[in-house]
C-alpha positions in Angstrom: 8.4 -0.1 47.7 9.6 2.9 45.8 12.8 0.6 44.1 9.6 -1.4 43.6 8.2 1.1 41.9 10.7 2.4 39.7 11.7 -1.0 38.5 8.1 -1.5 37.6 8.1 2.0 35.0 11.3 0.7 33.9 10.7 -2.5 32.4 8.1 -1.5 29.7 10.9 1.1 29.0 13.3 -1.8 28.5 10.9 -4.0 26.7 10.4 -1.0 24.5 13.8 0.1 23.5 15.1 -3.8 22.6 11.6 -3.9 20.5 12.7 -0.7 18.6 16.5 -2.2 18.5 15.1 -5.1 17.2 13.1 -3.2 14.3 15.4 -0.8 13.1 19.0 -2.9 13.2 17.7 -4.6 9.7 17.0 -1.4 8.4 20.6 0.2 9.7 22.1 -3.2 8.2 20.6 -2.6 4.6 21.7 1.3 5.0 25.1 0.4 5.7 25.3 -2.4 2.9 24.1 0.7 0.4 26.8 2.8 1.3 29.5 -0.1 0.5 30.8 -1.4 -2.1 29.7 -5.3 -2.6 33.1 -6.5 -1.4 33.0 -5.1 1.7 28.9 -6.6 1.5 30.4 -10.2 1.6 33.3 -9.6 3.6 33.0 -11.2 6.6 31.5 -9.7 9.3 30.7 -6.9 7.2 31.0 -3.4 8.3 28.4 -1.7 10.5 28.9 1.6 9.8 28.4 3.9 6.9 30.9 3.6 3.8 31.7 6.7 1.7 30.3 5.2 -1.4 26.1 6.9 -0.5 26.1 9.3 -3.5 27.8 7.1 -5.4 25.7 4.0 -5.2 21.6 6.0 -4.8 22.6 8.1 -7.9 23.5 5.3 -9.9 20.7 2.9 -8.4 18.0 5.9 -9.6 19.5 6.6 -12.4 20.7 3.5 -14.5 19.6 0.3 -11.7 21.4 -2.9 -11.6 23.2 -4.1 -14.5 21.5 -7.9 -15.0 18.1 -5.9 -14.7 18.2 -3.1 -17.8 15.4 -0.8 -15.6 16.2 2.1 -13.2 15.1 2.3 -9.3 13.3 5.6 -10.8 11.2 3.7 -13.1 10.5 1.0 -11.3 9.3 3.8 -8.1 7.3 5.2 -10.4 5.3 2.5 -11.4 5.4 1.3 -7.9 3.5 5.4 -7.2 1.3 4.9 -10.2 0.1 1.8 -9.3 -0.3 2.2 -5.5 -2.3 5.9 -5.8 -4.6 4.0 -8.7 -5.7 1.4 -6.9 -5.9 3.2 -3.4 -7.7 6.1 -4.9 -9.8 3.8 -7.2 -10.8 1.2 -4.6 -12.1 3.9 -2.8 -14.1 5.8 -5.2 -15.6 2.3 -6.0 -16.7 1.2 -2.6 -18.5 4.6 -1.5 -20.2 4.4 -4.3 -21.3 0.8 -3.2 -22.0 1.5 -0.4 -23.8 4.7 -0.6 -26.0 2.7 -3.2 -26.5 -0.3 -0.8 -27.1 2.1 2.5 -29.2 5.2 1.4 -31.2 3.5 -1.6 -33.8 0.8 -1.4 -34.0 -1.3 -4.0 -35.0 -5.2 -4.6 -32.1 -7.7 -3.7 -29.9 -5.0 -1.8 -28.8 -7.1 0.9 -28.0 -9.9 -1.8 -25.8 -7.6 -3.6 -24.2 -6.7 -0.2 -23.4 -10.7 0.3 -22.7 -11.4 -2.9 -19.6 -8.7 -2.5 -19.2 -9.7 0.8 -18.3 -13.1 0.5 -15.6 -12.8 -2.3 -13.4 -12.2 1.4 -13.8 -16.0 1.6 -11.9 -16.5 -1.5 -8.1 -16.4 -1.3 -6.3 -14.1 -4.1 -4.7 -17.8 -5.7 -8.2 -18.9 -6.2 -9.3 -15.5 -8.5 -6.1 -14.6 -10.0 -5.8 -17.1 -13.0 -9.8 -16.2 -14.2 -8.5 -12.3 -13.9 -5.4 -13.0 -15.9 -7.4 -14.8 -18.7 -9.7 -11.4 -18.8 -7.1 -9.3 -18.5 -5.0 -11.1 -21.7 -8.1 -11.0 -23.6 -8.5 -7.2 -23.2 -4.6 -6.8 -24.2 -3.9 -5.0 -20.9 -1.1 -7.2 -20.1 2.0 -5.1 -19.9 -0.1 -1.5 -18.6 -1.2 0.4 -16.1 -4.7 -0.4 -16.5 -3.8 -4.2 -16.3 -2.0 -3.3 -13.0 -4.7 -1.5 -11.5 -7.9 -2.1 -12.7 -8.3 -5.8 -11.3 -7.4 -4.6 -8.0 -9.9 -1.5 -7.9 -13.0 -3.8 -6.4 -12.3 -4.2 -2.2 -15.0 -5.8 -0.3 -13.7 -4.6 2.6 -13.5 -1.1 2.2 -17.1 -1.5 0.7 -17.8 -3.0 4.5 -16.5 -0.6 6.5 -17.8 2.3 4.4 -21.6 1.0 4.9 -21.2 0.4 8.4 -20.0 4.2 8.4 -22.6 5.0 6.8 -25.5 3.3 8.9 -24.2 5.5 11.8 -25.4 8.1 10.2 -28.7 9.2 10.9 -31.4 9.0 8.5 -32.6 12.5 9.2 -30.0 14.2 7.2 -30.7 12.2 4.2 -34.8 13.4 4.2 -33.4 17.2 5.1 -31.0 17.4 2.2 -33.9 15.6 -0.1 -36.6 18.0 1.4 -34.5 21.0 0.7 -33.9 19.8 -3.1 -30.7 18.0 -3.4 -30.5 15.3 -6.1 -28.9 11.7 -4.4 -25.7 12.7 -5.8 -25.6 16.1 -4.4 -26.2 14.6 -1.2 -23.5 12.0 -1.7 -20.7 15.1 -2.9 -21.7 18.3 -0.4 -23.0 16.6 2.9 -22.0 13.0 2.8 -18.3 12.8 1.4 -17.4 15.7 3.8 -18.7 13.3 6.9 -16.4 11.0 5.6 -13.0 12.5 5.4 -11.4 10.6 8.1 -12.6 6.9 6.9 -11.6 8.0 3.8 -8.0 9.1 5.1 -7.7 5.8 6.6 -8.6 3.4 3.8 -6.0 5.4 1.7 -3.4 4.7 3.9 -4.3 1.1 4.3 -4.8 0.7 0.1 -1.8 2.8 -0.7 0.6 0.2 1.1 -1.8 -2.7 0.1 -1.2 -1.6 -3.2 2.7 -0.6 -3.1 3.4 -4.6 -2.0 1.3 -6.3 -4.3 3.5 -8.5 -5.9 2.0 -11.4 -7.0 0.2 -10.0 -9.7 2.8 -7.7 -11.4 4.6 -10.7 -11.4 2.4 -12.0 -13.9 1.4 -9.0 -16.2 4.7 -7.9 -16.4 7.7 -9.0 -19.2 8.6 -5.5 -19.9 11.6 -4.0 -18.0 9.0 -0.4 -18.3 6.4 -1.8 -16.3 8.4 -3.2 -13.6 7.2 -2.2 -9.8 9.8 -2.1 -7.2 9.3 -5.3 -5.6 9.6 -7.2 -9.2 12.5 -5.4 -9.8 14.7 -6.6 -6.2 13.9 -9.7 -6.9 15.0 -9.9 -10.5 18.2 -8.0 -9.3 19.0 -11.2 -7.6 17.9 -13.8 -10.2 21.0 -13.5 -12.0 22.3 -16.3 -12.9 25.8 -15.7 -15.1 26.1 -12.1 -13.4 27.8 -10.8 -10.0 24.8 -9.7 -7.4 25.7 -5.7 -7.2 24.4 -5.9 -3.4 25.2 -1.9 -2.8 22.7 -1.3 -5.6 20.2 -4.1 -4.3 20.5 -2.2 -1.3 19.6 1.3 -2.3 17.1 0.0 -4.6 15.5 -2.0 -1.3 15.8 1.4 0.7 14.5 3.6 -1.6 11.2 1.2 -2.2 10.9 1.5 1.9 10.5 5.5 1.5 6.8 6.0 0.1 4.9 4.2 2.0 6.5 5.1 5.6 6.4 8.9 4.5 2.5 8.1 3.5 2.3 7.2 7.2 4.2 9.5 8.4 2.1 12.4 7.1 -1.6 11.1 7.7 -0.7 9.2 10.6 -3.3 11.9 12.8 -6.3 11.0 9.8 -5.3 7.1 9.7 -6.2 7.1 13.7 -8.7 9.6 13.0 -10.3 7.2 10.5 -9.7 4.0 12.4 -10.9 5.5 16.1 -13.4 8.3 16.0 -16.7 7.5 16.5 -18.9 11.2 16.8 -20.5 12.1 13.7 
């Protein structure tokens, strides 16, 4: 019974440790292929262990970036930043507003509104993103920030989880702060947004990575090597045609782009499960 037992707080153990072996040997791999050079990349097998190239091959991945590509890893991460903190910190300015309009105001069609933004969820991104592109041509924002964030600021989901947050709240506080002489808005800045720090905490985590992978779209709005994102930027490292793949650059390029989001997690991981599991008000 007690071998029994044991075995028994063992095996999650086991199943545990081959999931995290599992997770992290990709990650080692493209570690190890940035401290090579790309001979050693497609020598065969290739070389598990760290090469004495690491300086050598992150400096010159962040500071001049692959040679059939013209754009740095540092420009490309900072579009990547700029773009990711605008539309995570946009979409949610956006949705409490919507739904602090759509929960604590009453006002003809209000539940139509809320449907009519709730059902663009039934439309897939393909379905949207040629009518965006047209709009976004025709305001000459192709090629800019504002074409890479703007489109993306309006999320009906965030707008649906911020109302239901906000019908847990009692009604009460809303007729105290009125009754004591706060405008809506001061309502919405002093008492409400303060309630909402956690929800708020986890919808930034979830839009900032949402918003570091896009890729679709700055595929489109994107010719210049200045406006490249991260993810555009791998992959046109390995579109050359007529030029050797530098695959140690590739590498720390690919490396580097996993950094911001998992440190995002890393230091609001208490607020994300905050957000995502505390129910008292």
């Amino acid at each position: 019974m007690n071998e029994h037992s044991k075995l028994a707080r063992f095996l999650p153990n086991l199943w545990l440790i081959l999931a995290i072996v599992i997770i992290v040997f990709p990650i080692w791999l493209v570690f190890t292929a940035s401290t090579r050079t790309s001979a050693d990349i497609m020598s065969a097998p290739m070389p598990l262990t760290p090469g004495p190239h690491l300086l050598k091959n992150y400096s010159e991945a962040i500071m001049q970036g692959s040679k059939n590509l013209g754009a740095s890893a540092f420009t490309m991460l900072k579009n990547s930043l700029i773009m990711a903190l605008g539309i995570s910190i946009g979409k949610i300015i956006v949705s409490l507003l919507a739904a602090f309009a759509i929960v604590f105001f009453d006002f003809k069609l209000r539940s139509f509104c809320f449907w009519s933004i709730f059902v663009t969820l039934m439309l897939p991104v393909e379905v949207r993103i040629m009518p965006t592109y047209k709009v976004v041509s025709d305001l000459g924002m192709l090629n800019s920030y504002a074409g890479l964030i703007l489109p993306m600021v309006v999320s009906a989901t965030a707008v649906f989880l911020f109302r239901q947050y906000f019908k847990t709240i009692p009604k009460e506080i809303a007729e105290a702060s009125q009754i004591d002489g706060a405008s809506p808005m001061q309502f919405f800045w002093r008492i409400l947004l303060p309630m909402t720090r956690t929800p708020i905490a986890a919808m930034f985590v979830i839009q900032f990575i949402y918003g570091w992978n896009q890729y679709l779209w700055p595929l489109l709005i994107t010719t210049k090597t200045e406006y490249y994102t991260i993810l555009i930027g791998i992959n046109r490292m390995l579109s050359g045609a007529d030029v050797q793949i530098e695959w140690q650059i590739v590498m720390a390029t690919t490396l580097l782009a996993m950094l911001p989001p998992a440190l995002v997690v890393m230091i609001m991981q208490k607020q994300f499960i905050a957000g995502m599991t505390d129910t008292e008000k």
